[in-house]
N, CA, C and O of each residue as an XYZ file, in Angstrom:
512
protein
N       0.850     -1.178      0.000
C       0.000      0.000      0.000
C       0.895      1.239      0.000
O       2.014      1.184      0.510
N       0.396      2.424     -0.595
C       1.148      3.225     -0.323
C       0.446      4.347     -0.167
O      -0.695      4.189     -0.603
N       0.660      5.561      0.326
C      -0.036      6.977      0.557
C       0.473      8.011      0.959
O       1.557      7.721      1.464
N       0.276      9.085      1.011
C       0.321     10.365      0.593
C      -0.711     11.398      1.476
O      -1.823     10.869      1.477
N      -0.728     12.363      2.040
C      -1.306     13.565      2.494
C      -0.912     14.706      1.705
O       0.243     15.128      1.672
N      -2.055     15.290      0.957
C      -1.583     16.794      0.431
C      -2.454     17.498      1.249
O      -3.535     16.912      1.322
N      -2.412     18.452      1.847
C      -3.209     19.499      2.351
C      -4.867     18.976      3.492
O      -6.052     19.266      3.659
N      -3.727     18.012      4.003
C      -4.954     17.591      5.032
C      -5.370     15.913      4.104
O      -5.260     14.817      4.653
N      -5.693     16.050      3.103
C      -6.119     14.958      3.088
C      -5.269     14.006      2.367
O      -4.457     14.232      1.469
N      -5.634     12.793      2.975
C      -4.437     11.624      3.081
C      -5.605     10.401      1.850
O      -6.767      9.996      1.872
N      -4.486     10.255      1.006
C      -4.907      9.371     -0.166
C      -4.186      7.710     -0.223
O      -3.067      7.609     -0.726
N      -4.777      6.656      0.228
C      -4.173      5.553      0.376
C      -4.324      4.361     -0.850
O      -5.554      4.326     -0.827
N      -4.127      3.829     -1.411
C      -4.036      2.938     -2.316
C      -3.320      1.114     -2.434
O      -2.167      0.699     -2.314
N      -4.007      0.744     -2.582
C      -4.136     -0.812     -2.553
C      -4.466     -1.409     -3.941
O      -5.586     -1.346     -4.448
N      -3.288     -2.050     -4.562
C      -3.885     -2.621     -5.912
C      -3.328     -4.386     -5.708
O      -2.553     -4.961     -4.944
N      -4.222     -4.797     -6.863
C      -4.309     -6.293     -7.128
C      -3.995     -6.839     -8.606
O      -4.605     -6.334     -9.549
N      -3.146     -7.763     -8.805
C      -3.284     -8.197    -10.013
C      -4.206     -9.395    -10.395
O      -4.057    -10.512     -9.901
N      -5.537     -8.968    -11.658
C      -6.338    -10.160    -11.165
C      -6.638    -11.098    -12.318
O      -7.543    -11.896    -12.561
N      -5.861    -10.816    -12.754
C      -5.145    -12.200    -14.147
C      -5.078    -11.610    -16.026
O      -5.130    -10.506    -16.567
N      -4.971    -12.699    -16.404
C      -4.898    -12.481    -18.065
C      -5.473    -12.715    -18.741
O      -5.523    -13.944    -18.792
N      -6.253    -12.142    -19.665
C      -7.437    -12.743    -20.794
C      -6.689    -12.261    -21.794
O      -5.792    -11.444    -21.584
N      -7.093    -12.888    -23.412
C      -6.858    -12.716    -25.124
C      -8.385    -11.875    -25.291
O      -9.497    -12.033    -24.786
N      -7.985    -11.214    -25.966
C      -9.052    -10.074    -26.760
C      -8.074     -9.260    -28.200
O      -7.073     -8.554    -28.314
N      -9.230     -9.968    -29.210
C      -8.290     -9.497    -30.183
C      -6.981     -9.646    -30.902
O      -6.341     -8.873    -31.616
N      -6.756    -11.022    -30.445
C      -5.474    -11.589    -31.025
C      -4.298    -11.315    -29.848
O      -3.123    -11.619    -30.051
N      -4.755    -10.716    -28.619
C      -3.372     -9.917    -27.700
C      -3.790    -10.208    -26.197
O      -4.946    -10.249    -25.776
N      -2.997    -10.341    -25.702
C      -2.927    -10.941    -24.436
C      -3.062     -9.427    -23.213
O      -2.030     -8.757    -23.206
N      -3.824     -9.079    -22.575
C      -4.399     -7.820    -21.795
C      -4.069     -8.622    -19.983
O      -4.508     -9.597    -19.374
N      -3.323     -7.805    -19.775
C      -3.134     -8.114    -17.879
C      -4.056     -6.486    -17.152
O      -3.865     -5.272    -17.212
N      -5.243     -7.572    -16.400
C      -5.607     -7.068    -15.861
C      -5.716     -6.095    -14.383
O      -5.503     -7.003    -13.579
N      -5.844     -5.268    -13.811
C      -5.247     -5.062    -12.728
C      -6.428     -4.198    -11.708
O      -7.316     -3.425    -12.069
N      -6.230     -4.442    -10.971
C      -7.579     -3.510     -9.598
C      -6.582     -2.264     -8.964
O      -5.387     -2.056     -9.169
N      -7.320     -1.711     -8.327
C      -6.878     -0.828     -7.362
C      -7.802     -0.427     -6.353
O      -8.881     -0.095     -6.842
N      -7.738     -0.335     -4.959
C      -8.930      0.558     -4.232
C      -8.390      1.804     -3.707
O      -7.468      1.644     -2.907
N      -8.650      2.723     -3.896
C      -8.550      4.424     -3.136
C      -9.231      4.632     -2.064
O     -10.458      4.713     -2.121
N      -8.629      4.741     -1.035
C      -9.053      5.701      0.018
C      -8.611      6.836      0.394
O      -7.458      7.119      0.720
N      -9.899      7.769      0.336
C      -9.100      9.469      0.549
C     -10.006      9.539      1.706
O     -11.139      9.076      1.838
N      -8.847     10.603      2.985
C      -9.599     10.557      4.223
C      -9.015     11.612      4.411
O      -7.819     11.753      4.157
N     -10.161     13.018      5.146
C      -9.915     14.009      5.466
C      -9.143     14.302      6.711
O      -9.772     14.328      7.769
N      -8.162     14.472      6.712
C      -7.530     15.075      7.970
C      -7.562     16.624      8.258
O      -7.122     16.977      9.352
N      -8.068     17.650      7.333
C      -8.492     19.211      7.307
C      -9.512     18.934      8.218
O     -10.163     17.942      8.547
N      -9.436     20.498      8.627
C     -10.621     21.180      9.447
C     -11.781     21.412      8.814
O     -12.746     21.503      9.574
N     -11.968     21.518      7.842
C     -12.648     21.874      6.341
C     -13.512     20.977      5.410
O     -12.951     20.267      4.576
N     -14.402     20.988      5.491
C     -15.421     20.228      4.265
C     -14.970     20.131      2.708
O     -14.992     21.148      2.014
N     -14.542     18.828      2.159
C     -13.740     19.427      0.947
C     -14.869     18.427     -0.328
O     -15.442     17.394      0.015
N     -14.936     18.789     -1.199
C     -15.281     17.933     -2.727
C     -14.541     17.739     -3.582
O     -14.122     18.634     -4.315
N     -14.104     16.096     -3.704
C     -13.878     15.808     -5.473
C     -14.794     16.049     -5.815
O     -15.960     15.999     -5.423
N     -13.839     16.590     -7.296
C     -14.485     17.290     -8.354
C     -14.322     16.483     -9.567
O     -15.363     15.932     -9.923
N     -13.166     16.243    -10.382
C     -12.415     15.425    -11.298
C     -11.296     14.660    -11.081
O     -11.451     14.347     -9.900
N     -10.492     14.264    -11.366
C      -9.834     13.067    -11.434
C      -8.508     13.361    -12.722
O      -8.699     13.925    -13.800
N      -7.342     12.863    -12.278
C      -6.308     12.952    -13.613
C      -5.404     11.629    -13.360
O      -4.771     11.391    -12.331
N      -5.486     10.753    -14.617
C      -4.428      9.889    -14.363
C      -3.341      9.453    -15.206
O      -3.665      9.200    -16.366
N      -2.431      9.342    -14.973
C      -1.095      9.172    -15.971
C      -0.980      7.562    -15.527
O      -0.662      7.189    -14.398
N      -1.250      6.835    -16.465
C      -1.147      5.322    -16.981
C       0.284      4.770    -17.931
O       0.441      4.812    -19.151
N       1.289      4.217    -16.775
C       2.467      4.323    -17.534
C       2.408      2.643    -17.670
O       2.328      1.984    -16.633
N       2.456      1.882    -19.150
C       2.723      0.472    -19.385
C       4.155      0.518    -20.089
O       4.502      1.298    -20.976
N       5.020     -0.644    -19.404
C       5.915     -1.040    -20.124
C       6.336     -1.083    -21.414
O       7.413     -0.860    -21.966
N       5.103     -1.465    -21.828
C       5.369     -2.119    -23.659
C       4.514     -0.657    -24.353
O       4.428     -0.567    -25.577
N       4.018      0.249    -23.596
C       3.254      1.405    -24.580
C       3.061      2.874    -23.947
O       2.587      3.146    -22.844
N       3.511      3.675    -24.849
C       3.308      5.154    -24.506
C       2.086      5.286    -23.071
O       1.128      4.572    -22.776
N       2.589      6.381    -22.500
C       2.161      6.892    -20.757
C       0.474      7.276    -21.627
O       0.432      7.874    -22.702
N      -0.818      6.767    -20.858
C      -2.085      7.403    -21.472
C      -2.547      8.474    -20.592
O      -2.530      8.062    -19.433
N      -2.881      9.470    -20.658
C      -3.482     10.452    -20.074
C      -5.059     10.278    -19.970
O      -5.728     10.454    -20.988
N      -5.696      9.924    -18.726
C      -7.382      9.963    -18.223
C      -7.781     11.267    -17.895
O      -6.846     11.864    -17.361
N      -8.818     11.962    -18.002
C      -8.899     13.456    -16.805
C     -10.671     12.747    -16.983
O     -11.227     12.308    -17.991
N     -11.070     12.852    -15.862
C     -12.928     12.594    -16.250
C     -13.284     13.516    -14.465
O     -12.730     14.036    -13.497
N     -14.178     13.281    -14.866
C     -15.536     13.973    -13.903
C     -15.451     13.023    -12.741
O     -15.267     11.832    -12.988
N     -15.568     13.434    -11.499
C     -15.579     12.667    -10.141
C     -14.610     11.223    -10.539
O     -13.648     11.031    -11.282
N     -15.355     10.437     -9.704
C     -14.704      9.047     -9.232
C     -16.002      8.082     -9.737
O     -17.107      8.362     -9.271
N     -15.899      7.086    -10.569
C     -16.970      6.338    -10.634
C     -18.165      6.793    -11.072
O     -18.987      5.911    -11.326
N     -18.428      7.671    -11.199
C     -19.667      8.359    -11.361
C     -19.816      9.244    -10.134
O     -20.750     10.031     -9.981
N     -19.167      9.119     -9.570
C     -19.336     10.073     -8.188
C     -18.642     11.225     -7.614
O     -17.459     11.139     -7.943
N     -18.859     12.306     -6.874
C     -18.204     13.405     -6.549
C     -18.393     13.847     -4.871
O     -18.861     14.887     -4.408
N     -17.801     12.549     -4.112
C     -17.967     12.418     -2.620
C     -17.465     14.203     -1.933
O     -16.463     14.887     -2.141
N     -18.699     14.438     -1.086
C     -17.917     15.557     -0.022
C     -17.576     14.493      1.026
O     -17.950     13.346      1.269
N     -16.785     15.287      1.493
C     -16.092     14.693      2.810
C     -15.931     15.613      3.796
O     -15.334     16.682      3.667
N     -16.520     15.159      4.900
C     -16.267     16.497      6.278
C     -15.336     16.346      6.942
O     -14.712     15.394      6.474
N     -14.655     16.894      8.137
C     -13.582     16.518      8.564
C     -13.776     15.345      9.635
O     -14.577     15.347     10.569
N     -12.458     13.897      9.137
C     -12.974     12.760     10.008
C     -13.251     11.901      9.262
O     -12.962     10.721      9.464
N     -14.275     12.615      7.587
C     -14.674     11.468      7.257
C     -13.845     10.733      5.875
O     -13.069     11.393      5.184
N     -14.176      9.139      5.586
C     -13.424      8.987      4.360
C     -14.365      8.049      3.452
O     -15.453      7.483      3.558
N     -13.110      8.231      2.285
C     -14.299      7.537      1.059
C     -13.356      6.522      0.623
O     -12.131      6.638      0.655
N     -14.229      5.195      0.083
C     -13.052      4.286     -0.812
C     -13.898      3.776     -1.594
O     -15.057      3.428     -1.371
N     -13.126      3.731     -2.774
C     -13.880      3.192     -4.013
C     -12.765      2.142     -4.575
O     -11.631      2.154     -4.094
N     -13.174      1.125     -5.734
C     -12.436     -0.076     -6.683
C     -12.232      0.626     -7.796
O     -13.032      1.527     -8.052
N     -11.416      0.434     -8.453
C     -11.348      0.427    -10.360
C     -10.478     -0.317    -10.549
O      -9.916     -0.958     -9.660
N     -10.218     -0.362    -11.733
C      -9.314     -0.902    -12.775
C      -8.908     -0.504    -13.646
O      -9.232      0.557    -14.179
N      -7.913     -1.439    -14.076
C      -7.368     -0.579    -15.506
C      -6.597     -1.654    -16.928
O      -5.733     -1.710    -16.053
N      -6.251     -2.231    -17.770
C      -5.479     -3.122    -18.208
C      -4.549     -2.328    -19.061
O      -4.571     -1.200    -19.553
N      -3.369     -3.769    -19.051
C      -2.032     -3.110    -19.768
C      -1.719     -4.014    -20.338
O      -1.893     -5.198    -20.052
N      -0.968     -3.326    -21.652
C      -0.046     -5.209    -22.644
C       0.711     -5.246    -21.641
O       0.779     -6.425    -21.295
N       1.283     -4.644    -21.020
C       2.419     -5.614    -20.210
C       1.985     -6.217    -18.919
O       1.035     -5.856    -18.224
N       3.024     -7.420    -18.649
C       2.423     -7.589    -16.767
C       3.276     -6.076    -15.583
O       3.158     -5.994    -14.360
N       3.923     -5.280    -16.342
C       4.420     -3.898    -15.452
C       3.702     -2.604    -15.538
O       3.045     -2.530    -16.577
N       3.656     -2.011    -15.103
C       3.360     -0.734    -14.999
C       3.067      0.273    -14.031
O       3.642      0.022    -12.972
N       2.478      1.180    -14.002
C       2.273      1.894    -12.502
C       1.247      3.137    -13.540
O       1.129      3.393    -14.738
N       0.553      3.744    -11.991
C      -0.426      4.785    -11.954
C      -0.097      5.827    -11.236
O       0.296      5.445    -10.134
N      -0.074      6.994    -11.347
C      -0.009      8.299    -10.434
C      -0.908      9.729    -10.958
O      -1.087      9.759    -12.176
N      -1.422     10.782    -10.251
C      -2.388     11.151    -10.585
C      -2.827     12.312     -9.654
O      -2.286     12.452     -8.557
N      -3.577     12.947     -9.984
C      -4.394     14.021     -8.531
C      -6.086     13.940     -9.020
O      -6.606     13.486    -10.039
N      -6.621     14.555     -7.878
C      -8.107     14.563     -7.428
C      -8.090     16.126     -7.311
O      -7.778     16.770     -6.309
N      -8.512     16.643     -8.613
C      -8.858     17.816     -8.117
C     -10.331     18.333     -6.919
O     -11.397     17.741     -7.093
N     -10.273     19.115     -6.102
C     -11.012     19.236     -5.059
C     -11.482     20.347     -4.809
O     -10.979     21.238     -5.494
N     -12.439     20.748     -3.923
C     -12.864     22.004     -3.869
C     -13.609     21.946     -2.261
O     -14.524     21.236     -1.844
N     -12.712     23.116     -1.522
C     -12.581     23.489      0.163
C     -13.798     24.433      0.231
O     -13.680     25.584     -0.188
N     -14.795     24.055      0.670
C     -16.073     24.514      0.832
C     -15.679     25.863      1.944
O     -16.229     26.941      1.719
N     -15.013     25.782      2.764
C     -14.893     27.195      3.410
C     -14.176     28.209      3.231
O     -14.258     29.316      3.763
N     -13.089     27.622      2.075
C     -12.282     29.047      1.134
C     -13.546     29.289      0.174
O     -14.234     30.303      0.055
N     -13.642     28.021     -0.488
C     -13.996     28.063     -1.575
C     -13.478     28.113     -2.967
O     -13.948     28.522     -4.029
N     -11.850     27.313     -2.457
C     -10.914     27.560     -3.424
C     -10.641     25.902     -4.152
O     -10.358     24.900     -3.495
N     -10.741     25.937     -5.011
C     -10.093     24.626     -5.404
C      -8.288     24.479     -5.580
O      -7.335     25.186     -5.908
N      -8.542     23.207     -5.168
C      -6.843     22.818     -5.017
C      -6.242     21.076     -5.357
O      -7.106     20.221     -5.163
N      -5.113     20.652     -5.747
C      -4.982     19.332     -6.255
C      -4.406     18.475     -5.152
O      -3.534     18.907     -4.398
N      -4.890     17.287     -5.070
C      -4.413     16.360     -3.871
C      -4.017     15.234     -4.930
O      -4.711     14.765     -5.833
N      -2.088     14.791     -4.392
C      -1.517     14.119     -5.103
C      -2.207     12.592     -5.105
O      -2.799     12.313     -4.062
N      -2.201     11.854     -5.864
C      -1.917     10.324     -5.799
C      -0.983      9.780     -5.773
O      -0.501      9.478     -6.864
N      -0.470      9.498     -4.894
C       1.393      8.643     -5.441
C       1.645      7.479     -6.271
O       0.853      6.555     -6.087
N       2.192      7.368     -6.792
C       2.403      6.235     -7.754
C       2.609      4.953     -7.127
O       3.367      4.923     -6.157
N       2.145      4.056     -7.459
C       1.533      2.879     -7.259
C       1.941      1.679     -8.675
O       1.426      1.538     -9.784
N       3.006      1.025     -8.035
C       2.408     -0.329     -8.969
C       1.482     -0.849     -9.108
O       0.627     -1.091     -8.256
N       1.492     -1.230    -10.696
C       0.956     -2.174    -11.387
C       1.807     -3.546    -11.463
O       2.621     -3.464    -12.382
N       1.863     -4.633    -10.863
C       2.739     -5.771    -11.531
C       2.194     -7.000    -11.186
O       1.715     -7.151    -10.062
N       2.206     -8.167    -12.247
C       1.436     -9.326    -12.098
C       2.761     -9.858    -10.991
O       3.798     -9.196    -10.944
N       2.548    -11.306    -10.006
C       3.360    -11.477     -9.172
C       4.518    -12.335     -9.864
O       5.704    -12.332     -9.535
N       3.862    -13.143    -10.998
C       4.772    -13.801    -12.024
C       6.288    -13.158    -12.536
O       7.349    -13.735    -12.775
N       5.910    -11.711    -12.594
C       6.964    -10.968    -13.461
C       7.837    -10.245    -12.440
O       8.541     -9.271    -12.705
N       7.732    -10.755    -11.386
C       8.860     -9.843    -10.053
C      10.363    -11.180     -9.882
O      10.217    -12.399     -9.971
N      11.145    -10.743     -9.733
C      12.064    -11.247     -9.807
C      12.800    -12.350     -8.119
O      13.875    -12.945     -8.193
């Protein structure tokens, strides 16, 4: 697991490798992750959007930016936390994810970016 605090709130991450399927003539390694972001501010804060840099071994870094998490755009008060699943697949069994949650501090009223730290991706086969 690994995690990170930007500005009060602390972003934790847990991923899984959860096997290999053929699609299309090509072999796709699948992979999970769960996020937990937990407020440690004094302050009521909202995801807003999401940015992720998807780096695979065998293929150029992909750039994600979308709207909330899942379909969702959790407030969080101070104390409280959120965790959600996704996924993602790669040609290779390597890779890694890193990223921010853009957010918005209900008592400035300022929006601001909370890091994701980078996080492997790796099937357990391909570790040495």
């Amino acid at each position: 697991m690994v995690s990170q605090i930007t500005r009060g709130i602390k972003i934790s991450v847990l991923t899984s490798f959860e096997g290999t399927y053929f699609k299309n003539y090509k072999i796709h390694f699948a992979f999970s992750y769960e996020i937990t972001i937990e407020n440690h501010s004094k302050d009521s804060v909202q995801l807003i959007s999401r940015h992720w840099e998807i780096f695979d071994s065998l293929n150029d870094i992909e750039v994600v930016d979308g709207e909330g998490i899942i379909g969702k755009k959790p407030v969080l008060k101070p104390g409280e936390f959120h965790t959600y699943s996704s996924g993602c697949l790669l040609s290779s069994p390597y890779g890694a994810m890193k990223g921010h949650f853009n957010m918005i501090n209900f008592t400035s009223t300022k929006n601001f970016k909370v890091i994701v730290p980078t996080f492997r991706l790796c099937a357990p086969f391909a570790l040495n």
